[in-house]
Backbone bond lengths (Angstrom), bond angles and torsions (degrees), N, CA, C in turn:
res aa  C-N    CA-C-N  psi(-1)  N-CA   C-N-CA  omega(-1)  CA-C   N-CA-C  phi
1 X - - - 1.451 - - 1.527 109.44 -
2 X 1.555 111.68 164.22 1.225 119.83 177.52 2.464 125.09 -37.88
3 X 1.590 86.94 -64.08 1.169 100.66 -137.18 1.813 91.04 -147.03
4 X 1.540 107.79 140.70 1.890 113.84 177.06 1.624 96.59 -41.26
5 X 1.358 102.94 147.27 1.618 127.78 168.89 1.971 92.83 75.08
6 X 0.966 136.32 -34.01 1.554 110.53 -178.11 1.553 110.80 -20.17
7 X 1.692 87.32 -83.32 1.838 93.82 -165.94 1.283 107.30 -43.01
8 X 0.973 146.96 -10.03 1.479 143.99 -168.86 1.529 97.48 -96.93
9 X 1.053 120.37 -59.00 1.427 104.59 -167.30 1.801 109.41 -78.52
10 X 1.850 125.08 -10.45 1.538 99.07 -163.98 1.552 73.29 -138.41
11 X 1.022 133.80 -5.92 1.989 120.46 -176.06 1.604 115.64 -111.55
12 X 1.608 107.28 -37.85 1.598 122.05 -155.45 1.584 112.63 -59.09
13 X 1.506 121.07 -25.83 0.989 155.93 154.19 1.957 112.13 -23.80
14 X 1.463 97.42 -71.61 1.591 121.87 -165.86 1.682 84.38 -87.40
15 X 1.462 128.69 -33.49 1.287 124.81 -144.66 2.083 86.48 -78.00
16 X 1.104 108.64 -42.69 1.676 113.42 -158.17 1.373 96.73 -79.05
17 X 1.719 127.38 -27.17 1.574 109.66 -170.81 2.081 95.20 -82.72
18 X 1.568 132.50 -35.72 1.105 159.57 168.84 1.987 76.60 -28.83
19 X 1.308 103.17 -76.28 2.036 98.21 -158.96 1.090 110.15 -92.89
20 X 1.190 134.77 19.22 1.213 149.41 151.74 1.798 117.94 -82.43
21 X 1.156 108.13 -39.44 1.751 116.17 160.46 1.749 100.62 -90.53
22 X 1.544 132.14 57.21 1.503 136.48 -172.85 1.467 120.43 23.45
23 X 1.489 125.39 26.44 1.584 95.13 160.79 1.401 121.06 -96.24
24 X 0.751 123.00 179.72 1.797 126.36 -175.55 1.603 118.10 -111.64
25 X 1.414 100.27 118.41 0.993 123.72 -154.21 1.314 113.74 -91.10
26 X 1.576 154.14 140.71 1.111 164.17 -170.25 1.837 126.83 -125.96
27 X 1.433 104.46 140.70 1.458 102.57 -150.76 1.687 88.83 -126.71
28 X 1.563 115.83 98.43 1.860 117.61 167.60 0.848 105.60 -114.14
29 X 1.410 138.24 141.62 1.437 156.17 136.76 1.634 103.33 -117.97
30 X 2.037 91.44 107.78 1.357 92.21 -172.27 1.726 93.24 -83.01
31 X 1.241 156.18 17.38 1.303 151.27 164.13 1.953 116.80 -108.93
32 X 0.968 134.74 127.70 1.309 145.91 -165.74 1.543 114.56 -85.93
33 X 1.546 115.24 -1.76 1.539 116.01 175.42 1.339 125.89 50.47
34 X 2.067 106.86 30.70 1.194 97.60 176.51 1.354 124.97 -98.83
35 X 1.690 106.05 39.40 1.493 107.50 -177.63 2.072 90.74 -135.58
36 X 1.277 109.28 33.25 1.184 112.13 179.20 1.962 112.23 -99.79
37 X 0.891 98.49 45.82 1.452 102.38 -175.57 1.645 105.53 -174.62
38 X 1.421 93.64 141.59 1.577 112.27 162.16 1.253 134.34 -87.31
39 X 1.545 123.21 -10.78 1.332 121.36 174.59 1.587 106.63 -123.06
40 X 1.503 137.51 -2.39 1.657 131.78 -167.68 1.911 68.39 -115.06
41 X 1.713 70.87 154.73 1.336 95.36 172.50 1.539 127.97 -110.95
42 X 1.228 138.41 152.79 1.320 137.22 -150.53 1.552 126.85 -26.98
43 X 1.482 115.03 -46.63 0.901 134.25 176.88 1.590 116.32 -79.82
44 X 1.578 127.48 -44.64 1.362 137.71 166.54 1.804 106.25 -38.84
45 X 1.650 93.46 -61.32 1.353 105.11 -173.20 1.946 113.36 -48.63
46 X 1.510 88.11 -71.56 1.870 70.40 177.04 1.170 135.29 -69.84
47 X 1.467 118.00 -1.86 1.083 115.94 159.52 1.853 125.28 -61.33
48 X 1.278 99.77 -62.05 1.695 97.09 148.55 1.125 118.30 -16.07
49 X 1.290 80.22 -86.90 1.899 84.48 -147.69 1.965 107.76 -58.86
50 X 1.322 104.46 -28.51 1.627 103.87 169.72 1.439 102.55 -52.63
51 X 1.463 140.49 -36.93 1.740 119.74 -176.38 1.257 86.01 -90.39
52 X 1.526 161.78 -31.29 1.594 147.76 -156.55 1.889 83.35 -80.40
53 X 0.928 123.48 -56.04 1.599 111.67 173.61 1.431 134.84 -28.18
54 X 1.556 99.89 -61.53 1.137 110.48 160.65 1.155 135.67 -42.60
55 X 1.575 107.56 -63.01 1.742 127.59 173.55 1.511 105.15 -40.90
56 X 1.513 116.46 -42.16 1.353 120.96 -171.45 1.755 117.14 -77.79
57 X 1.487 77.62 -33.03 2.023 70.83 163.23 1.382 129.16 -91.91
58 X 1.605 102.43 -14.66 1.638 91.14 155.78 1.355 140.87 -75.13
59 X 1.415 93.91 -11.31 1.801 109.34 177.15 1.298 113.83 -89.78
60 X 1.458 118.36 -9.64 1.544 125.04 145.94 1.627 134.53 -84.48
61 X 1.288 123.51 -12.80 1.377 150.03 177.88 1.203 108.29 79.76
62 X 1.526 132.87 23.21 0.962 156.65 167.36 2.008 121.31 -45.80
63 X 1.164 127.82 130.62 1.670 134.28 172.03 1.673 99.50 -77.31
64 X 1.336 121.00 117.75 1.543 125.88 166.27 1.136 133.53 -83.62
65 X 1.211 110.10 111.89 1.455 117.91 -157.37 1.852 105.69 -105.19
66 X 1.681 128.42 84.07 1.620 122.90 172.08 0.959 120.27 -11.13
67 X 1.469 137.61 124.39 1.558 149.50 130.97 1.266 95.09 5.27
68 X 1.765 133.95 178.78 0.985 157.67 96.56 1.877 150.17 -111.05
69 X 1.337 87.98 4.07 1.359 113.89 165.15 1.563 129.09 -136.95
70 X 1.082 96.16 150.73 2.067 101.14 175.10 1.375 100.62 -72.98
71 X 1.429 102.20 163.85 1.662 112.01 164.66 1.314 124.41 -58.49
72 X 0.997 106.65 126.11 1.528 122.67 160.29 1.691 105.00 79.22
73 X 1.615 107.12 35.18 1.275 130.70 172.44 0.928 122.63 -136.00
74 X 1.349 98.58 14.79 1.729 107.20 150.58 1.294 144.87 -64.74
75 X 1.233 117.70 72.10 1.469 108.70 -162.88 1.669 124.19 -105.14
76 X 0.988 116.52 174.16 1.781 99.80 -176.49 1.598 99.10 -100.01
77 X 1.426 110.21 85.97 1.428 113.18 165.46 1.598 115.04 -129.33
78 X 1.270 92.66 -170.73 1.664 97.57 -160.73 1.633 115.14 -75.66
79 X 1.752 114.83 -19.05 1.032 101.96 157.12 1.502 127.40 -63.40
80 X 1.596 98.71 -51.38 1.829 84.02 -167.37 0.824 130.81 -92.16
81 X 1.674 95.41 17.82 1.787 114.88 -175.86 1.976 92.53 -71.14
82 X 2.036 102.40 -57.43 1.303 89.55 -174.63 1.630 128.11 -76.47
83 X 1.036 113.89 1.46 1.433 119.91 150.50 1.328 142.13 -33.04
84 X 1.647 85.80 -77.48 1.646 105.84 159.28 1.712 125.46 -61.29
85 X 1.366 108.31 -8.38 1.527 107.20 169.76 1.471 117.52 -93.47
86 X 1.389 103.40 -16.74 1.309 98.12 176.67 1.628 127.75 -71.59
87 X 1.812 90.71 -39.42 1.543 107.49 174.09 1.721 104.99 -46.71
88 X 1.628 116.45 -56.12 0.926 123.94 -159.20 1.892 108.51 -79.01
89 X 1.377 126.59 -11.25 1.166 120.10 176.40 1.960 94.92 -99.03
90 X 1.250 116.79 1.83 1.424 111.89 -179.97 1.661 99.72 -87.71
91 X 1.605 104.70 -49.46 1.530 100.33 167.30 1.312 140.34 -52.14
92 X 1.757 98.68 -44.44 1.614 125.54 -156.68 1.400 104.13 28.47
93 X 1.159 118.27 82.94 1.538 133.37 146.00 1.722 123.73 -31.45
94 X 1.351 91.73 126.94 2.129 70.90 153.87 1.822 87.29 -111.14
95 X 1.113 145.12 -25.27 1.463 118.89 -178.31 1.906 119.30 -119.39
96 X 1.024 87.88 137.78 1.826 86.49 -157.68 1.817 100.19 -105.24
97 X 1.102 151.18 93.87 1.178 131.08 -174.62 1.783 106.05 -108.00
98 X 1.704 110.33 133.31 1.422 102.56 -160.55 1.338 80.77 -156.24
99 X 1.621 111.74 169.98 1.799 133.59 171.81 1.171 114.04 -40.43
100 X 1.308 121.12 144.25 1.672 139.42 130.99 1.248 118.84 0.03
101 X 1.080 128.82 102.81 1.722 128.95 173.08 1.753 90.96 -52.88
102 X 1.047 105.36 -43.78 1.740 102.90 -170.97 1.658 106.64 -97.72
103 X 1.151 122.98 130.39 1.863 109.95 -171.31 1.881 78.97 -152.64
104 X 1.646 71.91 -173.23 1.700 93.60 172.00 1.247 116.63 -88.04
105 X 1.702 129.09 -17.09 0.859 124.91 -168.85 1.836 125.53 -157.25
106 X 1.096 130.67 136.37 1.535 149.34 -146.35 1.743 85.84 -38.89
107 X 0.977 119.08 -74.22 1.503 147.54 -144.53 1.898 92.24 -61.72
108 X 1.185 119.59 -59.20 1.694 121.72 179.65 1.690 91.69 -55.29
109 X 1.536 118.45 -58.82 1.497 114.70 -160.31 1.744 116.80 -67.64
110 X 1.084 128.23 -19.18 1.466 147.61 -171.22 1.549 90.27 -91.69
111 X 1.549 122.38 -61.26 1.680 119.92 178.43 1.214 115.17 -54.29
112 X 1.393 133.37 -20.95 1.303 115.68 163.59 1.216 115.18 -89.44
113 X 1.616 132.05 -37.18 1.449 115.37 170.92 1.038 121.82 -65.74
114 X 1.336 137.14 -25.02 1.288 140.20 151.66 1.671 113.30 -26.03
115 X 1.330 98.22 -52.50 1.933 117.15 -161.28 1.435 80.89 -71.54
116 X 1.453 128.20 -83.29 1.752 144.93 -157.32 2.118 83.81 -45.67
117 X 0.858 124.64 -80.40 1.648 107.65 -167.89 1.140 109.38 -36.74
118 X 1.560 125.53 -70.98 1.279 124.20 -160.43 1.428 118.66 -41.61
119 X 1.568 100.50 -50.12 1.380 118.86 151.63 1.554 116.07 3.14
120 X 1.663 101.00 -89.73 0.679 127.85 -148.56 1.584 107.40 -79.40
121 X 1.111 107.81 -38.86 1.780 106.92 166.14 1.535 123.93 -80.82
122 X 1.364 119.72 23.05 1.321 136.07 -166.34 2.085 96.20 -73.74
123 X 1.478 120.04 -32.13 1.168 92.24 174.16 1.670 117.19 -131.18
124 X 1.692 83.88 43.64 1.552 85.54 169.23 1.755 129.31 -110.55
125 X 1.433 100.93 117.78 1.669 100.09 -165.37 1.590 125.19 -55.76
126 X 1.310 101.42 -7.74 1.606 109.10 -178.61 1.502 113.06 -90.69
127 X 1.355 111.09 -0.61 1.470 113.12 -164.26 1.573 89.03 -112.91
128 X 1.212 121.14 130.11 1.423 132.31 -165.40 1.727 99.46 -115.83
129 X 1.378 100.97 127.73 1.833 109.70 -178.02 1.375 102.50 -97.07
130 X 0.793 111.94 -167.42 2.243 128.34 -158.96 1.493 91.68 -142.95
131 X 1.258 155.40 130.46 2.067 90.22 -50.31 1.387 101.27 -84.72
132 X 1.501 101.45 173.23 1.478 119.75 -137.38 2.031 93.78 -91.91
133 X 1.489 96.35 119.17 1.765 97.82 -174.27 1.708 84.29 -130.31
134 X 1.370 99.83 155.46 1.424 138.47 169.81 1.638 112.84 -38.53
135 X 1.165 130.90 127.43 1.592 116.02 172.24 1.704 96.87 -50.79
136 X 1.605 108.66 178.60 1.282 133.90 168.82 1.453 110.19 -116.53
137 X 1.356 125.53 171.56 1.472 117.59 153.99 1.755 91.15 -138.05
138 X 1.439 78.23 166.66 1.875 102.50 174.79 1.600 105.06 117.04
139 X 1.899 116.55 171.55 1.343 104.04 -152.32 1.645 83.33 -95.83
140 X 1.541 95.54 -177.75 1.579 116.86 169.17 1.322 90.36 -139.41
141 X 1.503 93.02 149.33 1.716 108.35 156.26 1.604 104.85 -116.84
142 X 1.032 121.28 147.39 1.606 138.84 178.30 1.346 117.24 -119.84
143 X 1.298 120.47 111.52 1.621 115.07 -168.51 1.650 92.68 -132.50
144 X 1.555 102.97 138.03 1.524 119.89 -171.17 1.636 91.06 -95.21
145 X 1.642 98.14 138.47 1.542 108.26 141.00 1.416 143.63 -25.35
146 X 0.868 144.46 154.26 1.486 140.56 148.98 1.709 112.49 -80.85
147 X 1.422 109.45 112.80 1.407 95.20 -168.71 1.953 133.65 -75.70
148 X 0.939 121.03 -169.55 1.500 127.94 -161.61 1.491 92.95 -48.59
149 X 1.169 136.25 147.92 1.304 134.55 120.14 2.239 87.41 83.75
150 X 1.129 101.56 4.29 1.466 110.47 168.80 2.141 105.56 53.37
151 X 1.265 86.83 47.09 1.781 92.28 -177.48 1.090 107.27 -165.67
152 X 1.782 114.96 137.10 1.069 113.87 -167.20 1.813 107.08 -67.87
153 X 1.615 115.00 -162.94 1.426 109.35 177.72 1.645 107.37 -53.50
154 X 1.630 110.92 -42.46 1.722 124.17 -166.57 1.491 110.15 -65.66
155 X 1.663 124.87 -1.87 1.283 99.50 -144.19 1.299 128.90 109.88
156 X 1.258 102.28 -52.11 1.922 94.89 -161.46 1.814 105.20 -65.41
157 X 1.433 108.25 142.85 1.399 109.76 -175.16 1.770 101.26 -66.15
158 X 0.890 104.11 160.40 1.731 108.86 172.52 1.933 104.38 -144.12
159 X 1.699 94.08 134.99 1.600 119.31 -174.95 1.434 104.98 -99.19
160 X 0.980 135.79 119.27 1.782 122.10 151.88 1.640 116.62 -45.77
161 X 1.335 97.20 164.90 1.769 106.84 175.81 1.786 89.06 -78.28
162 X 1.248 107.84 -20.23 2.137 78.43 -178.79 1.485 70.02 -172.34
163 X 1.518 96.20 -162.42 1.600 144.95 -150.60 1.101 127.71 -125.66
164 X 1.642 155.39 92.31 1.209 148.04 140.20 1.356 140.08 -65.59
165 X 1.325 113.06 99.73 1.848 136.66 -171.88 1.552 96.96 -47.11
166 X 1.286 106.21 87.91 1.951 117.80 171.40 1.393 113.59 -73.29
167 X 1.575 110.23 -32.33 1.360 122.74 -158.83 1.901 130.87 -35.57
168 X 1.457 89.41 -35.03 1.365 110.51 160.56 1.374 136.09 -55.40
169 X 1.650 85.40 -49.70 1.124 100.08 178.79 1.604 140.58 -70.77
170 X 1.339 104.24 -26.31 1.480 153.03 -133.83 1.720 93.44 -60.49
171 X 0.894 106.22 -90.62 1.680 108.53 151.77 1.531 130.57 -3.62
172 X 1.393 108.33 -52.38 1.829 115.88 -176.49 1.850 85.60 -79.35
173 X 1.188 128.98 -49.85 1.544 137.69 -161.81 1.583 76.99 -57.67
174 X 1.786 140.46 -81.82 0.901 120.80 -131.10 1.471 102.22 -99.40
175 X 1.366 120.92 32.10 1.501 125.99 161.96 1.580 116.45 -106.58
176 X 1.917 106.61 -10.96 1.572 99.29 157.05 1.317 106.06 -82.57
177 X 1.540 114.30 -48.60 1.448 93.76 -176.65 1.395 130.99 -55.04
178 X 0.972 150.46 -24.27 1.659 160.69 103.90 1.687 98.91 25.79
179 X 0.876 118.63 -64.78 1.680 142.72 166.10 1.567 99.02 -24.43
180 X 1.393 128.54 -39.46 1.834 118.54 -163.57 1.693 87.40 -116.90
181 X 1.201 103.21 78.61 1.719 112.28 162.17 1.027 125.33 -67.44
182 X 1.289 117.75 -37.83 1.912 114.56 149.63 1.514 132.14 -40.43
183 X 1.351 98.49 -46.44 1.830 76.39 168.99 1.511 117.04 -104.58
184 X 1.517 116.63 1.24 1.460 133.21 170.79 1.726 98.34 -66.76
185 X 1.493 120.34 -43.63 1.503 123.66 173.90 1.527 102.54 -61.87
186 X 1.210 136.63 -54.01 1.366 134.25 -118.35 2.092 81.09 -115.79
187 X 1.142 113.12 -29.36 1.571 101.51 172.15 1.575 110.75 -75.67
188 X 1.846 116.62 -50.80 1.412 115.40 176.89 1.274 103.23 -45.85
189 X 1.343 152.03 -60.98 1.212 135.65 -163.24 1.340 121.75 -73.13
190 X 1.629 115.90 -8.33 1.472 109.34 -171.09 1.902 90.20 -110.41
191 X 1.211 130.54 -33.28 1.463 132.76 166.44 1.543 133.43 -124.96
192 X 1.086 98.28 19.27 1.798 107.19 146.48 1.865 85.32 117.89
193 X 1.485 93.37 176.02 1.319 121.04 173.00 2.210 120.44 -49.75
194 X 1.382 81.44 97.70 1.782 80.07 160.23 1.669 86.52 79.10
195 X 1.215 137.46 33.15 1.630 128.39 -176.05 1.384 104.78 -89.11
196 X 1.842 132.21 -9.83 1.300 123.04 175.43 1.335 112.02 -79.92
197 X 1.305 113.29 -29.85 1.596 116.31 -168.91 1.464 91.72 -93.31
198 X 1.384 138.95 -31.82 1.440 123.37 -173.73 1.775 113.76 -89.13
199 X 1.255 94.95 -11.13 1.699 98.27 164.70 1.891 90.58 -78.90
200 X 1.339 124.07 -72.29 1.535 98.84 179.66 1.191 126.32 -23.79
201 X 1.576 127.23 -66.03 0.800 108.68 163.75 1.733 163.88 20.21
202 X 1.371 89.93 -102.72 1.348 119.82 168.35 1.788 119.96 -73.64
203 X 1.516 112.84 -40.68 1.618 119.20 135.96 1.700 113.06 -2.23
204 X 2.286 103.04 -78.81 0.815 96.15 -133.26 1.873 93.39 -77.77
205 X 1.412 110.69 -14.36 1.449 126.45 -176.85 1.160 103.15 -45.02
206 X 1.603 106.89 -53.09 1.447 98.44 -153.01 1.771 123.32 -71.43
207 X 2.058 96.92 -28.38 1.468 102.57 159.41 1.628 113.08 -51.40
208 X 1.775 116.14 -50.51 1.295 100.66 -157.53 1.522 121.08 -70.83
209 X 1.643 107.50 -5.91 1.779 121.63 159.63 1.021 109.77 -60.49
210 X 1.857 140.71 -40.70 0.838 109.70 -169.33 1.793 122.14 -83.80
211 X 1.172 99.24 -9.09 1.523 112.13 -158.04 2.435 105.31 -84.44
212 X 2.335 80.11 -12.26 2.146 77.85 160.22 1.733 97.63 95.82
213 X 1.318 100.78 -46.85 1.652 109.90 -172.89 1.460 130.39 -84.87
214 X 1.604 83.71 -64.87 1.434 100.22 -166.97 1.439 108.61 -88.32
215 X 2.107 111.95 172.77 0.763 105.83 -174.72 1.734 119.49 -119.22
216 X 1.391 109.81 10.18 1.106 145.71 178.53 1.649 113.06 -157.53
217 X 1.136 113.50 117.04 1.996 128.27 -179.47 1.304 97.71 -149.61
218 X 1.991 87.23 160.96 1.318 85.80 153.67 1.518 78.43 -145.16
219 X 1.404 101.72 174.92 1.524 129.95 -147.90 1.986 111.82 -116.63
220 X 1.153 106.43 131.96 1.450 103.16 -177.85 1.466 113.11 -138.86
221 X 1.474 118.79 129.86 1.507 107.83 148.47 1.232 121.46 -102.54
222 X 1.325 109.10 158.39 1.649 130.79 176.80 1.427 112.62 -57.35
223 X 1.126 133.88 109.08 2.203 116.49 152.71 0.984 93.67 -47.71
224 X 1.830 110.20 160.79 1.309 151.16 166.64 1.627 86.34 -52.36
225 X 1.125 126.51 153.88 1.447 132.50 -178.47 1.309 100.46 -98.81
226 X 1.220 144.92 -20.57 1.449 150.29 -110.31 1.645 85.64 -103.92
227 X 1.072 123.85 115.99 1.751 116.68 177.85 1.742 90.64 103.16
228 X 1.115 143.17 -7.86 1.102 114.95 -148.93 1.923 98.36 -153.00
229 X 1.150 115.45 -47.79 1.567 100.47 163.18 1.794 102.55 -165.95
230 X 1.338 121.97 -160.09 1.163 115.37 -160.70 2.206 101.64 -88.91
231 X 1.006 96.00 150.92 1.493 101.76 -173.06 1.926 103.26 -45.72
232 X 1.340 127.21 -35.83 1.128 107.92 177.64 1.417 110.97 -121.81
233 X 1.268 121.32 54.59 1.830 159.29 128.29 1.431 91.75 -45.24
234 X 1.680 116.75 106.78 1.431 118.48 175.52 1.064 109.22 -172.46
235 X 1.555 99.50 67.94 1.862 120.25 -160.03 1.478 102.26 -63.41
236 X 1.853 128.82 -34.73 1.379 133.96 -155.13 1.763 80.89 -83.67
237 X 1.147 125.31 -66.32 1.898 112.50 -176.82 1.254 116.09 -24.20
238 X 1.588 100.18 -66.47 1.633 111.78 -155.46 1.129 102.99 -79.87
239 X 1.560 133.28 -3.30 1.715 130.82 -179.18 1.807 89.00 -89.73
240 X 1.425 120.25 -69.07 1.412 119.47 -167.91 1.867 108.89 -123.44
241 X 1.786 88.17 56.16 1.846 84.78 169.94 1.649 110.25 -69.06
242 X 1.451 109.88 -11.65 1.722 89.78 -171.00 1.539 102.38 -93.48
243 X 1.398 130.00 20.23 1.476 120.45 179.17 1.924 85.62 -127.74
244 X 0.982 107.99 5.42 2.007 105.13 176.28 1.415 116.87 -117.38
245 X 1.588 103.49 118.16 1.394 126.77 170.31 1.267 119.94 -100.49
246 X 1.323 116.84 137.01 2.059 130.18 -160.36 1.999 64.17 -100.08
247 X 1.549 72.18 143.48 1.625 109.86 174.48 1.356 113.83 -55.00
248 X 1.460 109.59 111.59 1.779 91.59 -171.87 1.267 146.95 -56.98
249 X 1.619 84.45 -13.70 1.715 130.52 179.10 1.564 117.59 -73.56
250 X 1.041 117.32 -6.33 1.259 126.72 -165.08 1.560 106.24 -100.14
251 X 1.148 126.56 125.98 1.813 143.54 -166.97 1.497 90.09 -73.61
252 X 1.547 117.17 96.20 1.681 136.06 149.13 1.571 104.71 -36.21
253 X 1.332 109.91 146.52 1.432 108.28 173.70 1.597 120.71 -120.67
């Protein structure tokens, strides 16, 4: 994900039932959140929030993987393109879960194409990573967020391909987020008491309305597999199909 607290508010959810059935779970924020505050200054700030990161991925059982960019310097270029492949040929994933191609904002939309390339050049030997590691082989699946405020930049509402039953979880999710007290401080004082965790909250409600069932979700679509594993490669189903609901909204065939 982009930036501290993402995974917490749209992944942490899918991430705890995922290592809870034993796979091992991974914690990136390719941005350092040092422009997430109004009173620390550039350097104060990411320093923060780089240990509130941490703290938060240990309260998920999560592997921590360093920032490599400032805010809103995220861009889709060739450095942090090979960056981000390295992380990801150090992991070799089979499931990648990352932002909205479509979001509210540069930094979520660049972090997932960032993720979907690297992806995708994960086992090619001519493509050289930062620092320079070996291709991998085997498939990945890549499943996007549901973005901010559930609308693209224009407006248009946006549905996930289905549903993940958080409800359980809901609690452990909003005891990492608890973890980034810097902007949990810096929102209570600008919109009242406890407004980061009660915007989670209601966030996660409003996915789990759409999904018919639940009462806390969060919502994912699939990438095109094409480059990336076999068309019915659908590791997030077949790991937790009995907590995932297809969008009810979605035209059955």
């Amino acid at each position: 994900m982009a930036h501290p607290d993402d995974i917490e508010f749209v992944a942490a959810g899918t991430l705890l039932h995922l290592a809870a059935r034993g796979w091992e779970i991974h914690y990136f924020d390719v941005a350092n959140g040092n422009c997430g505050s109004t009173q620390l200054d550039l350097e104060t700030c990411a320093a923060t929030r780089l240990e509130e990161a941490k703290a938060a991925a240990t309260r998920l059982g999560a592997m921590f993987h360093p920032p490599i960019a400032d805010d809103l310097m995220v861009f889709y270029n060739e450095p942090l393109l090979r960056r981000v492949a390295a992380v990801i040929r150090r992991v070799n994933p089979r499931l990648i879960l990352t932002h909205a191609e479509e979001d509210y904002m540069e930094d979520h939309m660049n972090t997932a194409r960032l993720a979907v390339t690297a992806a995708f050049t994960r086992s090619m030997p001519n493509f050289v990573t930062d620092p320079e590691l070996p291709p991998v082989e085997g498939q990945v699946a890549i499943y996007h967020a549901t973005p901010h405020g559930l609308r693209t930049r224009m407006g248009e509402p946006v549905r996930a391909t289905g549903y993940i039953d958080t409800t359980a979880v809901h609690a452990r999710k909003r005891h990492a987020l608890e973890c980034h007290a810097s902007q949990k401080e810096w929102l209570d004082v600008s919109q009242g008491m406890d407004s980061y965790l009660v915007t989670c909250d209601e966030a996660s409600r409003r996915v789990g309305a759409l999904s018919g069932r639940f009462t806390h979700a969060e919502g994912w679509r699939r990438h095109l597999p094409i480059g990336f594993g076999d068309e019915n490669f659908d590791p997030l189903v077949e790991e937790l199909g009995d907590l995932w609901q297809p969008d009810p909204a979605a035209k059955q065939p």
